[in-house]
C-alpha positions in Angstrom: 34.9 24.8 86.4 35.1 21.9 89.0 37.5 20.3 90.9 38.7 17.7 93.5 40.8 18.8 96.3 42.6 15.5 97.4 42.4 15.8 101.2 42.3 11.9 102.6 46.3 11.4 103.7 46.7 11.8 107.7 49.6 14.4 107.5 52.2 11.5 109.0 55.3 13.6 109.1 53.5 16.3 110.9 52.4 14.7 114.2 52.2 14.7 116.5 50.0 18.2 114.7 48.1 15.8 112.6 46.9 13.4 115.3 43.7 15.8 116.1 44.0 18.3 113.1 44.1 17.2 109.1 47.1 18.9 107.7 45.1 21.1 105.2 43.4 22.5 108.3 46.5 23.7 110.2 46.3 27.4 110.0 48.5 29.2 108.1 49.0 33.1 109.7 45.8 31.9 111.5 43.7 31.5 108.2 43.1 27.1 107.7 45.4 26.1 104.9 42.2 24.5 102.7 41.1 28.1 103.0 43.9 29.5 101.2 43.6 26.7 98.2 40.2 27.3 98.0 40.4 31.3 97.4 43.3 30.2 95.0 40.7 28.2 93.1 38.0 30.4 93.0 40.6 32.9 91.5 40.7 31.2 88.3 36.9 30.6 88.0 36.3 27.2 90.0 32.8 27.5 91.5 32.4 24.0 93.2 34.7 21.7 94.2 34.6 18.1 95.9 36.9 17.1 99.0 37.8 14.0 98.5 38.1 12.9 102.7 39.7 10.0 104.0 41.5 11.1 107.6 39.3 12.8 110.3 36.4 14.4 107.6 34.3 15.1 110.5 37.0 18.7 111.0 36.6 19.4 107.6 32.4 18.6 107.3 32.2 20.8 111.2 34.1 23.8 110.3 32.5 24.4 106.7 28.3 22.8 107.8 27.2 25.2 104.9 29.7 23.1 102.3 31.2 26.8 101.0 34.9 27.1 101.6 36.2 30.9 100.6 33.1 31.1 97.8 33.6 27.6 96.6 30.3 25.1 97.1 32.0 22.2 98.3 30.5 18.1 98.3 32.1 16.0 100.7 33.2 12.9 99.1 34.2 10.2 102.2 35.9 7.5 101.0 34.9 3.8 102.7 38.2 2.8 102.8 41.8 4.4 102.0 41.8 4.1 98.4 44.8 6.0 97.3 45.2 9.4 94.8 43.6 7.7 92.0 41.2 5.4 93.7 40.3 8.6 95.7 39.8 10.8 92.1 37.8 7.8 90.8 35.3 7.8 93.8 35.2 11.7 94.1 34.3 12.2 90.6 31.6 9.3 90.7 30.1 10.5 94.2 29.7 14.2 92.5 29.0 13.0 89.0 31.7 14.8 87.3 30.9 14.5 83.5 33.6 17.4 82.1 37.1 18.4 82.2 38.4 19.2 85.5 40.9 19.7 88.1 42.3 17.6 90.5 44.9 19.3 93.1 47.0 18.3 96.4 45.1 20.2 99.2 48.7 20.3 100.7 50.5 21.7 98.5 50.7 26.0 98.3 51.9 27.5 94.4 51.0 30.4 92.7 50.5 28.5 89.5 48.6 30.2 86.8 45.7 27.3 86.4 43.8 29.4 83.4 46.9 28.6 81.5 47.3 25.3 82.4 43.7 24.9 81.7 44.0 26.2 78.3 47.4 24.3 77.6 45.4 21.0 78.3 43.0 22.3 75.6 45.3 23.4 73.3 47.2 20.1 73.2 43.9 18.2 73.0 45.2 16.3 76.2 43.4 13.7 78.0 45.2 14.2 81.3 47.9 17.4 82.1 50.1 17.7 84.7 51.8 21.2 85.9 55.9 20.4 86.8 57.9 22.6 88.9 61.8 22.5 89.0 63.4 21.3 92.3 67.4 20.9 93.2 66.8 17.3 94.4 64.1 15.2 92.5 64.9 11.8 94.0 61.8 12.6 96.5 58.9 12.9 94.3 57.3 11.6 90.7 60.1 13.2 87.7 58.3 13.9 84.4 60.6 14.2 81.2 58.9 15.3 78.1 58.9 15.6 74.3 59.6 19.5 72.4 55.5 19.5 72.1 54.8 19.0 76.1 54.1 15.0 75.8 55.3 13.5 79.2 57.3 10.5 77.7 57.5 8.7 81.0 56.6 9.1 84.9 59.7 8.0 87.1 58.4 7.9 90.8 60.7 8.7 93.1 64.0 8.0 91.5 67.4 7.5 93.0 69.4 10.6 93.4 71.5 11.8 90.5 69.3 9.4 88.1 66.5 11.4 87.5 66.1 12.4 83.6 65.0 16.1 84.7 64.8 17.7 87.4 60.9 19.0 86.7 58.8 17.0 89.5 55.1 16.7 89.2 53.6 19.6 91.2 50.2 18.0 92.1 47.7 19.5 90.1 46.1 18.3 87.0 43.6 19.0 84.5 41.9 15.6 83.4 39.0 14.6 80.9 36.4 12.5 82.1 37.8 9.6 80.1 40.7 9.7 82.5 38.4 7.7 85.2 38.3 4.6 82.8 42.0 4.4 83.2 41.7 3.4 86.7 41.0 0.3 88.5 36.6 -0.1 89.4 37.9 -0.4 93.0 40.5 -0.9 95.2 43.6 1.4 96.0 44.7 3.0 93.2 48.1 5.2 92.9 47.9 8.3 90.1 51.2 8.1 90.2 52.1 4.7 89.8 49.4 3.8 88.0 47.5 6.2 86.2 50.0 8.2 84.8 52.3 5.8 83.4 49.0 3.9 81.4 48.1 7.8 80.1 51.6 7.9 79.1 52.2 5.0 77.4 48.8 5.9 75.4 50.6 9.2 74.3 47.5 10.9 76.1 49.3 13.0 78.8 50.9 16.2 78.8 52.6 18.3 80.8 53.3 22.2 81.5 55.9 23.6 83.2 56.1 27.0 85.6 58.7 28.1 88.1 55.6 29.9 90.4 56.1 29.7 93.8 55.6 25.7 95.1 55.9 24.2 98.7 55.2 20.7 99.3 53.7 22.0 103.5 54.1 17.8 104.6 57.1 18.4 106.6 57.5 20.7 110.2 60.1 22.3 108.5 58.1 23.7 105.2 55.0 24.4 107.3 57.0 26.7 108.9 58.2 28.2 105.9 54.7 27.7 104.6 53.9 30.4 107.2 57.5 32.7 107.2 56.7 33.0 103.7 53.4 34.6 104.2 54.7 36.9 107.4 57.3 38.2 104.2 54.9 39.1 101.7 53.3 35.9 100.0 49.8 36.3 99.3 47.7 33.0 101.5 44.8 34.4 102.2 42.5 38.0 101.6 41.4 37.2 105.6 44.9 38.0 106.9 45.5 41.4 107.9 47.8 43.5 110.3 51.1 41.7 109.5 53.7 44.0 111.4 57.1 43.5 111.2 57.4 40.4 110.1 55.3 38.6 112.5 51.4 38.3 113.1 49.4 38.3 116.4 45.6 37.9 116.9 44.1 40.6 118.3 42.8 37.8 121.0 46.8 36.6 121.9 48.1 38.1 125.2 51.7 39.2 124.7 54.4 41.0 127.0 55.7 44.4 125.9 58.9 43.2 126.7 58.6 39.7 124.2 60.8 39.8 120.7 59.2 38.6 117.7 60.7 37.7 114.4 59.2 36.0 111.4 56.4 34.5 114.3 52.5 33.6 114.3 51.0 33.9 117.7 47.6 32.9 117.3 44.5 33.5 119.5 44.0 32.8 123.1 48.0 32.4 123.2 50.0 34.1 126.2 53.5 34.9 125.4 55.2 36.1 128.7 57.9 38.3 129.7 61.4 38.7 127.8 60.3 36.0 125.4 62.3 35.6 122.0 60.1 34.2 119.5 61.7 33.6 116.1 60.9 31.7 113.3 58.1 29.9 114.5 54.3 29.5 115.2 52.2 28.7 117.9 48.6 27.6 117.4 45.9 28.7 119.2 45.8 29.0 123.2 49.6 27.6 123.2 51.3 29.3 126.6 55.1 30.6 126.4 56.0 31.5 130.0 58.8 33.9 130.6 62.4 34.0 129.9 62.1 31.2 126.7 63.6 31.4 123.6 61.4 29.3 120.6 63.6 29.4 117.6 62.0 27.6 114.2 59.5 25.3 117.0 56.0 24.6 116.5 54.5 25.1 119.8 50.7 23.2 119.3 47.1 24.3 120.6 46.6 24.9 124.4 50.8 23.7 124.7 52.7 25.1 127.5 56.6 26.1 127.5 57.8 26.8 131.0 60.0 29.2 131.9 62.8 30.0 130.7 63.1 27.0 128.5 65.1 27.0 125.0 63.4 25.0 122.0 65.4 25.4 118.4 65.0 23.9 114.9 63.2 21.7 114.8 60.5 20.9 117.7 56.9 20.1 117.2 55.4 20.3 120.8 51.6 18.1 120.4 48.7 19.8 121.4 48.3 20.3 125.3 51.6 19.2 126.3 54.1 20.8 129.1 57.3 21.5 129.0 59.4 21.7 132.3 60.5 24.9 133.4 64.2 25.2 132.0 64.4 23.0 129.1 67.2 23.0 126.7 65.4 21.2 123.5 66.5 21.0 119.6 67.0 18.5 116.2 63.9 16.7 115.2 61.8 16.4 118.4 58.4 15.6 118.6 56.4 15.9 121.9 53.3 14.2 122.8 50.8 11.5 120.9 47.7 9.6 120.5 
């Protein structure tokens, strides 16, 4: 089976990460997040897959030059313009010449969804386009889809106002479409899927829907990234690259770290230096980031090549850019965000 991996937005709430790094290629326990999806993929028998690029493609076409991400043959589809989710499916398909069912999924978003069954729900409904819904507390902040007894999604409410959604099952970004589904957007232009698209399909009676509490994290926000990668330190499976997890917390074997440091749910990767009588907790810092000695980094993401000085105190939430210093002493915390383009 094929699919497109919709990799084009530029990862907004995560800068200033996302000004030099696409968000699917953050790593996640040191292993790129596209990585993970991929091996996910291949999993349930997807051999090739497009990336649909918009934002920076040159990290994504330089990392993988053999187009093969964890066993899947990848095409690089690079849009001309931002074209939106749809308008990005439309010119993905047509640049690989997609001509039978397949999957479309949200390169940043992690589940465990079973996609065989959702694959053979689509085909046992005789669906033209299928979604997969997960249940969330608090739908107001993404696309609600009620549905009929049979599965038929009776409407597609984007975004609605809190305590007016019909359900509280939220369209989990991935899909199983025909081919057909391409005439049901717009020849050109920016085109929303979930604006657009899925209320025409819907309307039609052509698109379905499946359900499945797996695990689901929308990785957009600092604050899910990190769970992104405290979830993985506690036992869920990202990546069969990822190895000596001790403790809750994962070094490279190329970090440099004090005997006397304390590590909790934390991701040092390589080339980082973590001094002496450090407390790391709940956090991750990317390659070649520098804690000196003395700080405390509570649920902080600490960027590549960063340095902390001494005996500085970051908590929930700061994003420190890539390269930037903190001053020695530095009592930091709420939604900071250090450094930019």
């Amino acid at each position: 089976m094929k699919s497109i991996i919709l990799v084009g937005g530029k990862g907004t709430r995560l800068r200033p990460l996302t000004y030099e790094t696409p968000k699917q290629m953050l790593p996640l326990v040191g292993v790129p997040m596209i990585e993970g999806v991929c091996e996910s993929l291949a999993q349930h028998g997807v051999t090739d897959a497009v990336l649909s690029l918009g934002y920076l493609p040159d990290r994504f076409i330089e990392a993988y030059p053999e187009n093969v991400i964890a066993g899947v043959r990848m095409t690089y589809a690079v849009e001309p313009e931002p074209l939106d989710t749809a308008g990005a499916v439309r010119f993905a398909a047509k640049f690989a010449q997609f001509n039978e069912t397949f999957l479309v999924i949200n390169g940043d978003v992690l589940t465990d969804l079973d996609i065989s069954r959702l694959v053979a729900f689509h085909r046992e409904h005789a669906a033209q386009a299928t979604i997969a819904l997960h249940p969330v507390e608090d739908p107001s902040r993404f696309g609600v889809v009620p549905t009929g007894d049979d599965g038929r999604v009776t409407a597609f409410v984007e975004k609605p106002p809190r305590g007016e959604a019909p359900t509280n099952l939220i369209n989990a970004g991935t899909y199983v479409f025909e081919p057909s589904v391409l005439d049901a957007i717009a020849p050109t232009g920016r085109v929303s899927v979930e604006r657009d698209t899925f209320p025409k399909l819907a309307a039609s009676r052509t698109l379905f829907a499946m359900a499945d509490d797996s695990y689901w994290l929308d990785t957009g926000t600092p604050q899910a990234y990190l769970k992104a990668n405290v979830d993985v330190l506690n036992g869920r499976k990202h990546s069969g690259q990822i190895s000596n997890i001790a403790e809750r917390s994962w070094c490279s074997r190329d970090a440099t770290i004090d005997p006397s440091a304390r590590l909790n749910n934390a991701v040092v990767d390589r080339d980082c230096v973590v001094g002496a009588n450090v407390v790391i907790e709940d956090s991750v810092l990317l390659a070649g980031a520098v804690v000196q000695a003395g700080c405390e980094i509570r649920s902080s993401i600490i960027g590549p090549e960063a340095v902390i000085g001494s005996y500085s105190r970051l908590g929930a939430t700061c994003v420190v850019g890539a390269k930037e210093h903190v001053a020695p002493a530095s009592e930091l915390s709420g939604d900071v965000r250090l450094g930019g383009v």
